[in-house]
Structures are given as structure tokens and as C-alpha cells.
Wavefront OBJ file of the C-alpha trace (Angstrom):
o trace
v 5.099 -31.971 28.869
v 5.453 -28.184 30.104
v 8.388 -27.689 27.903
v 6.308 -29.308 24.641
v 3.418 -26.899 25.424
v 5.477 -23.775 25.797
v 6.976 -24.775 22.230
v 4.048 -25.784 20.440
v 2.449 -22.392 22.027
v 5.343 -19.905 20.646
v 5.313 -21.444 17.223
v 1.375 -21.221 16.979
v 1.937 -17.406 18.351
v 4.387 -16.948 15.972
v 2.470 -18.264 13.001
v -0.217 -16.328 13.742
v 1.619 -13.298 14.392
v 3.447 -13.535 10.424
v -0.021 -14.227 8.591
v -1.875 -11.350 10.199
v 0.851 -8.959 9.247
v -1.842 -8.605 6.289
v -4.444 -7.034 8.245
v -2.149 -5.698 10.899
v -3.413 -2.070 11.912
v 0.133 -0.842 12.276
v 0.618 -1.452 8.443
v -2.808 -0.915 6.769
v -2.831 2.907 8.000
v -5.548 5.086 9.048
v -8.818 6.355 7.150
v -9.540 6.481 3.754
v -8.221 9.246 1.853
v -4.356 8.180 2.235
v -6.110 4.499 1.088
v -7.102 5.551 -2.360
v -3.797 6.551 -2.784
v -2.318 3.136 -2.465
v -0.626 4.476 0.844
v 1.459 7.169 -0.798
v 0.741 9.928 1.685
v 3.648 10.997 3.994
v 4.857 13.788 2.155
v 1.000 15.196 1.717
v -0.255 14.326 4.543
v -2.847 17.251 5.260
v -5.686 16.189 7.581
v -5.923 14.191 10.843
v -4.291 10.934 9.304
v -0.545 13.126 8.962
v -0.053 11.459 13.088
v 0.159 8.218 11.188
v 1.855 9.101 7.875
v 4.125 12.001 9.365
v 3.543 13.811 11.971
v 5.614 16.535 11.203
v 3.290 17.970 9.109
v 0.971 18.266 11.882
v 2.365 22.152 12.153
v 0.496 22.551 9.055
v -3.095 21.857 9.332
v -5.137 24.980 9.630
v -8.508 23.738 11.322
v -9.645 21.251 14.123
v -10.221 18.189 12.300
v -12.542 15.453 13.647
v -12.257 12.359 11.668
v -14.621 8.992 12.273
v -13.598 6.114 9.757
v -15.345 2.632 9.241
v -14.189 -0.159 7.240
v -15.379 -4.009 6.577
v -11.557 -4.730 6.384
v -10.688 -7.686 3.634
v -11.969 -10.850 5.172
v -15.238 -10.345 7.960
v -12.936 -8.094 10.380
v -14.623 -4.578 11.004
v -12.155 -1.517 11.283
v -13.020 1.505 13.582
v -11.227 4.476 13.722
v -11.016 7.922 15.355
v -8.423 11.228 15.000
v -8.488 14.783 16.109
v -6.485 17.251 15.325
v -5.840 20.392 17.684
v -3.694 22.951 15.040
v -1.389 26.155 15.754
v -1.414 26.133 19.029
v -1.469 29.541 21.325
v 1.661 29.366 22.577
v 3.550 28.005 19.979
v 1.649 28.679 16.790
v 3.416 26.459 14.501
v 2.633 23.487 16.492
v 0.076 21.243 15.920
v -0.977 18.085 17.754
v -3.285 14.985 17.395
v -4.697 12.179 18.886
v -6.103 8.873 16.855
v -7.522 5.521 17.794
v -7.384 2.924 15.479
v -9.902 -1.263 16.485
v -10.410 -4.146 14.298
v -12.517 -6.423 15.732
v -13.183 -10.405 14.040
v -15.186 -12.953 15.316
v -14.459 -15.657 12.655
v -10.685 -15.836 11.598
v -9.589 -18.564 9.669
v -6.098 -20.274 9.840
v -4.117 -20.255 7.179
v -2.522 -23.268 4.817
v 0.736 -22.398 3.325
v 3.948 -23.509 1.995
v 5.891 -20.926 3.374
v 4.629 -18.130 6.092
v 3.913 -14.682 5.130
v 1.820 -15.641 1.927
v -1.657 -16.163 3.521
v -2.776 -18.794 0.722
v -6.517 -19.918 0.638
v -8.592 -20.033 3.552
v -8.725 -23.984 4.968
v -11.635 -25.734 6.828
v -9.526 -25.306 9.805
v -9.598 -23.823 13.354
v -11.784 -20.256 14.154
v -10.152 -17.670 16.116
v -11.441 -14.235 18.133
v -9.318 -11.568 16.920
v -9.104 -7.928 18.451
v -6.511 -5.081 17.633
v -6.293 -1.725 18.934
v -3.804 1.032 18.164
v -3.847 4.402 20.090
v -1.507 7.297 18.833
v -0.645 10.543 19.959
v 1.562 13.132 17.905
v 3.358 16.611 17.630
v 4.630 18.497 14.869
v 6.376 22.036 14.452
v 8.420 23.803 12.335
v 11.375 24.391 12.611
v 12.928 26.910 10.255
v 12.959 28.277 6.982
v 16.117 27.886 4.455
v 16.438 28.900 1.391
v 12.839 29.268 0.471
v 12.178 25.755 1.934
v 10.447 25.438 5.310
v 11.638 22.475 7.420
v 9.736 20.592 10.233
v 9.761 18.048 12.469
v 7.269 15.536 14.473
v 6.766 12.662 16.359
v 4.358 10.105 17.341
v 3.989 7.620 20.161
v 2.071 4.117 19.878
v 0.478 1.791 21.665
v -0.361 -1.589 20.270
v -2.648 -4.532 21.262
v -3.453 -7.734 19.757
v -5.730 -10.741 21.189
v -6.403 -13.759 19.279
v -8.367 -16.399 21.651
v -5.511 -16.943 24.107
v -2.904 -15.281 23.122
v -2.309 -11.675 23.824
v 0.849 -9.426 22.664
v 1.142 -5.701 23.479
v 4.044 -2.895 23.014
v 4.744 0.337 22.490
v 6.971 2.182 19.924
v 7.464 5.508 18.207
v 7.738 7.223 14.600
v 10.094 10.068 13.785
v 9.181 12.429 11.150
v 11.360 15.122 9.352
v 9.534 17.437 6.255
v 11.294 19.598 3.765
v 8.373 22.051 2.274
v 9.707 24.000 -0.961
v 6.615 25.932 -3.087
v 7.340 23.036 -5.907
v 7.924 20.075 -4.086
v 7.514 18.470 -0.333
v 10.180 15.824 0.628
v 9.264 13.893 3.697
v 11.516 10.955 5.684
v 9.744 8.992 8.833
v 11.749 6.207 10.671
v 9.039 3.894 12.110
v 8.606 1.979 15.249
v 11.633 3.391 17.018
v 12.264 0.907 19.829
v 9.233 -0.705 18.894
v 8.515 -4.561 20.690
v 5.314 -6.934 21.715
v 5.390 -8.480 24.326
v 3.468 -11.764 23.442
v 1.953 -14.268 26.090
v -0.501 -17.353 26.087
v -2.666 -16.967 28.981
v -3.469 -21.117 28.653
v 0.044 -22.488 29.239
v 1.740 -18.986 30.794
v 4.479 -18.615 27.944
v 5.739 -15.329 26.922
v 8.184 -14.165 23.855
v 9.242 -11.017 22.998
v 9.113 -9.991 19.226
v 10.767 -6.749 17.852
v 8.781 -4.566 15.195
v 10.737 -3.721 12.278
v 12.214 -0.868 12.112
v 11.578 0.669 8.616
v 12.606 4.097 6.781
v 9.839 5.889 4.654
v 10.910 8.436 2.103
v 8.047 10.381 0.123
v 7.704 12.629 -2.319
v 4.947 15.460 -3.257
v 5.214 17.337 -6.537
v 3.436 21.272 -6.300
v 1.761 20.166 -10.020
v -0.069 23.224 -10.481
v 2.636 25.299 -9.859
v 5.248 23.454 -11.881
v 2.906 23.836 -14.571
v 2.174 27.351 -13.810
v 5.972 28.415 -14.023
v 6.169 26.285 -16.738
v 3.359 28.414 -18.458
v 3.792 31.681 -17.069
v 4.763 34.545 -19.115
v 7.887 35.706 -18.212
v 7.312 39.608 -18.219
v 4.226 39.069 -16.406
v 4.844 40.926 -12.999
v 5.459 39.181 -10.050
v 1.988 40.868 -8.305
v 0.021 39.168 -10.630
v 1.379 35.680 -10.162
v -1.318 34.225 -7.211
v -4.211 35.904 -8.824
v -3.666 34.427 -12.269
v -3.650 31.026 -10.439
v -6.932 31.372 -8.394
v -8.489 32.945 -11.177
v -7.943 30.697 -13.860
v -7.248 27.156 -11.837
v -10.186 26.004 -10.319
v -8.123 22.401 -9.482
v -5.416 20.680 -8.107
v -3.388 17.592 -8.723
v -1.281 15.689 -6.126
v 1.047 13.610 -7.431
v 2.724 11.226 -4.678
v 5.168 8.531 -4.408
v 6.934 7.225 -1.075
v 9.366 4.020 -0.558
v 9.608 2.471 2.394
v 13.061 0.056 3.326
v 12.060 -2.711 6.002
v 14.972 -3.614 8.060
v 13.955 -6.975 9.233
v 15.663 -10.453 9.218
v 14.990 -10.054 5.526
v 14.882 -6.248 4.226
v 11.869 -5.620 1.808
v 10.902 -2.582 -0.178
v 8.072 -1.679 -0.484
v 6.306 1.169 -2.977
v 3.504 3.331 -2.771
v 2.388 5.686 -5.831
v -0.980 7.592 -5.901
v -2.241 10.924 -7.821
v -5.461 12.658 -6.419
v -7.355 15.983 -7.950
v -9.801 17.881 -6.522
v -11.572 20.094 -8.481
v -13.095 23.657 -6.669
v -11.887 21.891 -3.542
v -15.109 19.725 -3.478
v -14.960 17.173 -5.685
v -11.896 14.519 -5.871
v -10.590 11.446 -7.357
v -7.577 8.882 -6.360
v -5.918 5.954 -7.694
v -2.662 4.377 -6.075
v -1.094 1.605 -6.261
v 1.872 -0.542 -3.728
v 3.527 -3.517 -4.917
v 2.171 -5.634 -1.720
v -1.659 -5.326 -1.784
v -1.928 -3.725 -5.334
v -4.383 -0.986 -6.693
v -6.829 0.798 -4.777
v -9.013 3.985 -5.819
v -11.235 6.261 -3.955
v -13.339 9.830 -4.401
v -14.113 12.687 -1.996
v -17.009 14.700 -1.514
v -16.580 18.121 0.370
v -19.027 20.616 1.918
v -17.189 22.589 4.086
v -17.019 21.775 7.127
v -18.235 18.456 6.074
v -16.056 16.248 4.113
v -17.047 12.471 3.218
v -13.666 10.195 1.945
v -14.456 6.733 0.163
v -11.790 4.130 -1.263
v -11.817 0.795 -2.226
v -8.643 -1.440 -2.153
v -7.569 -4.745 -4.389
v -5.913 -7.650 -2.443
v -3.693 -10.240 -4.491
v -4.329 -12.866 -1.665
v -7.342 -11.574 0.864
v -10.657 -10.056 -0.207
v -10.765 -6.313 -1.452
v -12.120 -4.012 1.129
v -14.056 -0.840 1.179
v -13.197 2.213 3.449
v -15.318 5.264 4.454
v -14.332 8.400 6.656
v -16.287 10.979 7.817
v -14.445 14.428 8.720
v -15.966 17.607 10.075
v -13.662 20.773 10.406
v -13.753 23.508 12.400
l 1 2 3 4 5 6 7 8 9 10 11 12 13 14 15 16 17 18 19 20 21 22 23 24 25 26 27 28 29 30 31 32 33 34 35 36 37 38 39 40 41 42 43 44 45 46 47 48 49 50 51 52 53 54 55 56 57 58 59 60 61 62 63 64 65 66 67 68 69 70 71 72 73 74 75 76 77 78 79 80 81 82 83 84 85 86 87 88 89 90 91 92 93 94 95 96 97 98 99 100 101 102 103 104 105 106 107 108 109 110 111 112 113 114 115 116 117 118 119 120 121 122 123 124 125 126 127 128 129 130 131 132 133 134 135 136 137 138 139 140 141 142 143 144 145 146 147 148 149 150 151 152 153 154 155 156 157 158 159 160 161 162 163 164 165 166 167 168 169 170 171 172 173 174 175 176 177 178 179 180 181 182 183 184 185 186 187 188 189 190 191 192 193 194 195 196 197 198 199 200 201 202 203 204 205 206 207 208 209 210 211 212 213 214 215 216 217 218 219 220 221 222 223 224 225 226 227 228 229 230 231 232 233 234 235 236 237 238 239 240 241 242 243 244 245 246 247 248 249 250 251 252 253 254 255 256 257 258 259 260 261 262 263 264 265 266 267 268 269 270 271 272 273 274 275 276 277 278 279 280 281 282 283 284 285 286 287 288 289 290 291 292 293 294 295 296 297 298 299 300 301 302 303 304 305 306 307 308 309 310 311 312 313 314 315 316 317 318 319 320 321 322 323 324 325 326 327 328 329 330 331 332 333
């Protein structure tokens, strides 16, 4: 009877643990603006998010950033979330560090009917279930040199994950490595993610424990500088070389980020998956995103910017769950 209990308590876990991949906080990322880009953000990432997407560009982020993010996350599960960002610090002033904290908290989860696991299907009639997540990161980025016109940095994060659903409880740690290649037309950014990464998963009715290994995955992104491409494109070519900043802030009052990234699972199964997103802001207080991934779909957002006040909205489609909406509040200093 023990033995039937432990089994029929590691295949629930395990069930479970595959269908709420979907709203997993270790793959639906942290605030908004990244969000509205479909998720296409590690080689851009700018504000207090970059200690999820990359945190080697941590070095680069001029001002204290103090982010607060809420979200009604796709079915009735509500999303809290929290980063700071300490930049260029004293004794190393191409160093910058952060700290996030990322909750999802659901009262009424519904099981899942499927054919096969992984595709979360229609919601059934069937049992309720108390979810809570929670996600708490720290990070560190710094550059490391400049070659050929190119500067090149590094960062890291550290993890700690916890999930409860009724019962059953898994926790673990796990670690992201991030390496940037900054060049004045492009950024090229590679993070490896969850580094030794593993949950340690228990059922506190029956006492059984597994232990699960996160994926490890490899994220490549790309950035292209458009103004600037289309500045050199433009440019005169006996214009002096003096002139060349002040023609741009004199006559471009906006700027487009073009962004794509591609991430290689390396599970039992390896999956690719895509991110693309484009965002411009125009005087630096107005912006607009749309983005698109080919596993939740197309999502869009806007920003609105008062320095040191800046409010980030998106909105993101789900083929199988219900779209969700996603707000973040940022004050700089």
C-alpha cells in the first residue's frame, strides 16, 4: 500500500510539475517591458529586469532602478514582482548589481485533461489546487575589456526557486551565466541557464521525495544599433567626424530596437524556442512594442516615461491559456 502511494504521488507530482511549465515563473520572465517584446530581451536588456535576461549587462545601467510589477497572470493566478538595481559601483565602477523577487499566488487551479502532457488542453470539472511560486534572484555584471571597438562583459545570477501546490512542495537552486559583446552597431549576448539547476520535490501527505533536474538551455540574442546603421547608412561622407553625435541628437528625436534571441533547450527532448520583438521610443518618453515567440505567440505593450517615473504596460496572447495583462512601475534615481 506504501509503495502504491509513493507511485501514484510521484506521477501526480510529476504531472503537475509538466503542465505548469506554462505559468512557471522561471520561464515567463520578469516585468513588463521585456513582455511586449515577446521575450526578446537579453541582448537589450537595460533596466532592472537585465538579472533575469543577462546579467552581464548589469555593468551598464546608469541609475538606481526600483521596479514594482503586477500581473493577473493567464488563468486567476496573480504575479508580484520586485527588482533593484545598485549601478557602477565605488570600487569597481563598471560593476553593477541587482536583486529581484519574483510570487504567483492561485487559489483555484484547475487540472488539466490531455492526450499527451505538456499541452495544457481545456480546463476539466476536475480537482482545485492551492498554488504558490516564488523566485528570488541576485546578480553581478562587469566589464571586462574592450577589443576592437567592441566592449565585452560578463555576469551572473543565482536563483532560488519554490513551488507549493496543496501537498506537494519542490524547491532548488540554480544559476545563469551571461557573456555580452557591445559593438556601436550591434550587441550580441549568450546566457547558459540554470547551471546545476534541480528541485527537490516532496509530498508532505505520504513523505515521498524525487529529484527533477531543470533544463539546462543556451540563449543567444541579438540587438541591432538601428539608428546608427541608418545614420552611417545616411551620413555624408565628407561630413567631419566632430559633427557626427550632434547631427544625431539634433535631428533624431527616436529610437528603434530591433531584437531577436533563440534559445536551445537541452532536455530529454531539445526544443527551440524564438523570441522576436522591435520597440521605439520616441523623445525617450513615449514607446511602443510588439514581439512575438513561437510557444505563447504575440504580445504588445507601450511605455510612458517621466523621468524618474516610468510606467511599462503589455499584454500577451496564449494559444492554450487565457491572455494576460502586465504592468510595472519603475522609479530611477
Amino acid at each position: 500500500m506504501k509503495r502504491s502511494s509513493i507511485i501514484i504521488s510521484l506521477c501526480i507530482m510529476a504531472v503537475l510539475s509538466v503542465n505548469l511549465q506554462a505559468v512557471s515563473l522561471l520561464e515567463n520572465g520578469l516585468h513588463s517591458r521585456a513582455s511586449g517584446m515577446g521575450g526578446a530581451f537579453a541582448a537589450l536588456a537595460d533596466d532592472s529586469s537585465a538579472v533575469y535576461y543577462n546579467p552581464a549587462l548589469l555593468y551598464d545601467i546608469e541609475d538606481h532602478l526600483v521596479s514594482f510589477g503586477y500581473s493577473h497572470l493567464f488563468h486567476d493566478a496573480n504575479n508580484f514582482s520586485f527588482s533593484y538595481v545598485f549601478p557602477k559601483l565605488m570600487l569597481k565602477p563598471d560593476m553593477g548589481i541587482s536583486i529581484a523577487f519574483n510570487s504567483l499566488m492561485e487559489d483555484g487551479l484547475k487540472s488539466y485533461s490531455t492526450v499527451e502532457f505538456g499541452n495544457p488542453g481545456d480546463y476539466t470539472s476536475g480537482a482545485d489546487f492551492e498554488l504558490s511560486e516564488y523566485l528570488v534572484m541576485g546578480g553581478l555584471g562587469i566589464k571586462i575589456v574592450n577589443v576592437a571597438l567592441m566592449q565585452i562583459s560578463g555576469g551572473f545570477n543565482f536563483k532560488y526557486f519554490s513551488r507549493t501546490i496543496d501537498d506537494f512542495n519542490s524547491s532548488g537552486i540554480a544559476g545563469d551565466l551571461g557573456i555580452n559583446a557591445k559593438h556601436r552597431l550591434l550587441n550580441f549576448a549568450v546566457v547558459v541557464r540554470n547551471l546545476l539547476g534541480k528541485l527537490d520535490s516532496s509530498n508532505d501527505a505520504t513523505g515521498s521525495t524525487v529529484e527533477e533536474k531543470l533544463p539546462l538551455s543556451i540563449k543567444g540574442g541579438l540587438l541591432l544599433q538601428f539608428n546608427r546603421i541608418m545614420k552611417a547608412i545616411f551620413s555624408s561622407k565628407d561630413e567631419r567626424p566632430s559633427h557626427e553625435d550632434s547631427v544625431s541628437r539634433d535631428v533624431l528625436n527616436w529610437v528603434i530596437n530591433p531584437v531577436v534571441d533563440a534559445e536551445i533547450i537541452l532536455d530529454d527532448e531539445t526544443e527551440l524556442k524564438i523570441f522576436s520583438g522591435v520597440e521605439g521610443w520616441i523623445n525617450n518618453i513615449f514607446a511602443l512594442r510588439f514581439g512575438y515567440n513561437n510557444f505563447q505567440g504575440l504580445s504588445y505593450g507601450f511605455s510612458a516615461q517621466v523621468e524618474p517615473i516610468r510606467i511599462d504596460y503589455s499584454y500577451m496572447v496564449h494559444s492554450e491559456l487565457n491572455g494576460t495583462h502586465r504592468i510595472t512601475g519603475t522609479y530611477m534615481f
